[in-house]
N, C-alpha and C positions, 0 to 999 in steps of 0.2 A: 502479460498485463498491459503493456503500452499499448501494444495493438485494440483491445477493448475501449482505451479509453483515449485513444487517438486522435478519434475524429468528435470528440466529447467536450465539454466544459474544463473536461480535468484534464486536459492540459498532457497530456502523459508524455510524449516528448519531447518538452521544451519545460522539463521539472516539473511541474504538477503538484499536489498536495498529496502527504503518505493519507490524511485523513481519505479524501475522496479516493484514494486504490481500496483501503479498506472497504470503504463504503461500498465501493462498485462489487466487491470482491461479495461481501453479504447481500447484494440485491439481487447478484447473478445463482448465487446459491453454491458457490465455490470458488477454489483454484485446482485448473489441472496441473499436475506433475509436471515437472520438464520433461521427462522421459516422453511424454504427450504430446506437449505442446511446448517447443522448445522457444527459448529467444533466440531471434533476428532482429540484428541491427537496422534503425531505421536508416541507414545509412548505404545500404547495400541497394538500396530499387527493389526490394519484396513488398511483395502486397502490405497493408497494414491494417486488411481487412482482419476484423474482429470472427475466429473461427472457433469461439470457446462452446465445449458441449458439455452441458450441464451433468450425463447421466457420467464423465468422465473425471468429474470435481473428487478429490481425494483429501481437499484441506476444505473445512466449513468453518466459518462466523457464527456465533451465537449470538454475538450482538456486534455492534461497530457504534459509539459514539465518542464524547470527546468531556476535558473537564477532568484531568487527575487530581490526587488530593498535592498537596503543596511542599509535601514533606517527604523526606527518605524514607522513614517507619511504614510511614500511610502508603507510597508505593506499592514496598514489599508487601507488605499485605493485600493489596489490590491484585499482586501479577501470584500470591500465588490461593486467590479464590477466583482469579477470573483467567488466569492464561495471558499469553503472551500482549504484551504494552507497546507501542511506539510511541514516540513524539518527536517533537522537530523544536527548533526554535531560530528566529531570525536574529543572523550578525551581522554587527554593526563594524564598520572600521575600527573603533577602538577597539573591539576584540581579538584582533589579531596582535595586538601589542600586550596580549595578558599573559601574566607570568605567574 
């Protein structure tokens, strides 16, 4: 995935957003398997040219957008009529002091 979105907006490695992997992931029309298309480090000096081939996608998006409901209940409900969920959220310095 970094490699697609590398040389992109999204930032892929130097953090990025999990939103725009999703997104990119549903515009390209999948993810290949590791067994496929394995990670390498951007750290190694390989290419980081984007080598994804569409007819070898084994995981597909139905959708990708953003906006969960607010509540635990409403979650679960969410992940299990629509499949799997991410999100993120930004910490602030006093987060690390939570107990």
């Amino acid at each position: 995935m970094t490699d697609c979105t590398y040389a992109s907006t999204y930032n892929g490695c130097n953090g990025g957003f999990h939103y725009d992997v999703w997104n990119s992931i549903f515009k390209r029309g999948g993810q290949e398997p590791a067994s496929v298309y394995p990670y390498v480090s951007g750290t190694t000096g390989k290419s980081t040219k984007c080598a994804f081939v569409a007819s070898k996608a084994v995981a597909k998006l139905a959708n990708a957008g953003t906006g969960l409901p607010k509540n635990e209940t409403a979650i679960q409900a969410a992940l299990v009529a629509k499949g799997p969920i991410t999100f993120a959220y930004t910490v602030t310095n006093s987060f690390f002091s939570y107990k």
